[in-house]
C-alpha positions in Angstrom: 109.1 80.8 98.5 112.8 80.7 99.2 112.4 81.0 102.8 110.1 82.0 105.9 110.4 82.6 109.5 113.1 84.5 111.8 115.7 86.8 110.4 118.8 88.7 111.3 118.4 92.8 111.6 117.9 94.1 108.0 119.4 97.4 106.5 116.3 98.3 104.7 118.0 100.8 102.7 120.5 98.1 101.8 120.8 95.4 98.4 121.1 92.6 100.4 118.4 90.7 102.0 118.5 89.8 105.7 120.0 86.3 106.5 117.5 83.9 108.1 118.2 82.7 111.3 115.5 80.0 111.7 112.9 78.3 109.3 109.3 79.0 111.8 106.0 79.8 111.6 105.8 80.8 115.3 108.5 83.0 116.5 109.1 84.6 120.1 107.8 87.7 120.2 110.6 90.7 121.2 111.5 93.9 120.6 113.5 94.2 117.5 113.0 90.6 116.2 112.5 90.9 112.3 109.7 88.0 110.5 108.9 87.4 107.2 109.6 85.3 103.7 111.7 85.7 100.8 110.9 85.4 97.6 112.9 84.2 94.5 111.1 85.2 91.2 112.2 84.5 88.3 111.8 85.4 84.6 109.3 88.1 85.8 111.3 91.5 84.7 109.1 94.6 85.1 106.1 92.6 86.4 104.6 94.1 89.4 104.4 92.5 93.0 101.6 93.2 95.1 101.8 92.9 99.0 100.0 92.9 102.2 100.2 92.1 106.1 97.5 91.6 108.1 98.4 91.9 111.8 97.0 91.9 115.0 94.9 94.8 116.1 97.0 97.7 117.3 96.8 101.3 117.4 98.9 103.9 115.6 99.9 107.2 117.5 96.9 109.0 116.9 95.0 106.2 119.0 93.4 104.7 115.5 93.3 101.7 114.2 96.2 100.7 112.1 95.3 98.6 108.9 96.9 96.2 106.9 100.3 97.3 105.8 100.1 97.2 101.7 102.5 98.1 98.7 103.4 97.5 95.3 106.9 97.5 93.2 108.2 96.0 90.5 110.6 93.5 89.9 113.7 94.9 88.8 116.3 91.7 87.1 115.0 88.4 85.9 116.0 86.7 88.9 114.9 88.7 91.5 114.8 88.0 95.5 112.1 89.7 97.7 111.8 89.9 101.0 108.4 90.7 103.0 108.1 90.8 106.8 108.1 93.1 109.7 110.5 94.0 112.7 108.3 93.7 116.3 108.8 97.3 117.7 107.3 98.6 121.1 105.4 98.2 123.0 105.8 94.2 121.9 102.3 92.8 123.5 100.3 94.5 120.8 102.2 93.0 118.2 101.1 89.5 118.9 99.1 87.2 117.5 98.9 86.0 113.8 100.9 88.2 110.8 99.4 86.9 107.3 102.0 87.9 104.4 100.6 88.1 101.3 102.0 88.5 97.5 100.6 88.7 94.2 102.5 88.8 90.9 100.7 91.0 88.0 97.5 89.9 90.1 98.2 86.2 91.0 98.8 85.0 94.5 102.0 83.5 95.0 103.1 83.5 98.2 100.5 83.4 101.5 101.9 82.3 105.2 100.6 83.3 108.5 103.3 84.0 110.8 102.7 83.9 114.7 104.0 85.9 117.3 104.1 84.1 120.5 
């Protein structure tokens, strides 16, 4: 794990990974504030990376139960940065509580850190 904790606004659609703004494990929870690690893997071309984040209990637009958000990719060069986390969108009081952030390389853990929106 290269870093964790608060990060500047991310252009998801972008090749560069956001900059972090403060190493945490508990960040204020507001509208727009983006959370999460980065990753540096190396040596690992064309393996696949396995994620998940378990967050508080909140509702999606239909009124149902969201569940974890989950998702796979591959790594692309042999030294390869990866960034997982979240942005807090409305309405913000749902949103807190613990985020877990979880990766597996070609079926191995190796990254897990619980994140807390305060």
């Amino acid at each position: 794990m290269h870093s964790h904790g608060r990060y500047a606004g991310w252009d998801r659609e972008g090749r560069d990974l956001p900059d972090l703004v403060k190493i945490t494990t508990e960040i204020e929870a507001e509208l727009g504030v983006e959370f999460g690690y980065v990753l540096r893997i190396r040596h690992a071309r064309n393996s696949k990376i396995t994620f998940r984040i378990e967050h508080p209990p909140f509702v999606d637009g239909d009124g149902n139960p969201t569940p974890p958000f989950e998702g796979e990719l591959y790594v692309k060069t042999n030294d390869y940065r990866f960034f997982l986390g979240d942005t807090v969108w409305a309405p913000v009081e749902d949103k807190r509580g613990d985020w877990r952030l979880i990766t597996w390389l070609d079926g191995l853990m190796v990254a897990d850190k619980t994140i807390a929106l305060i």
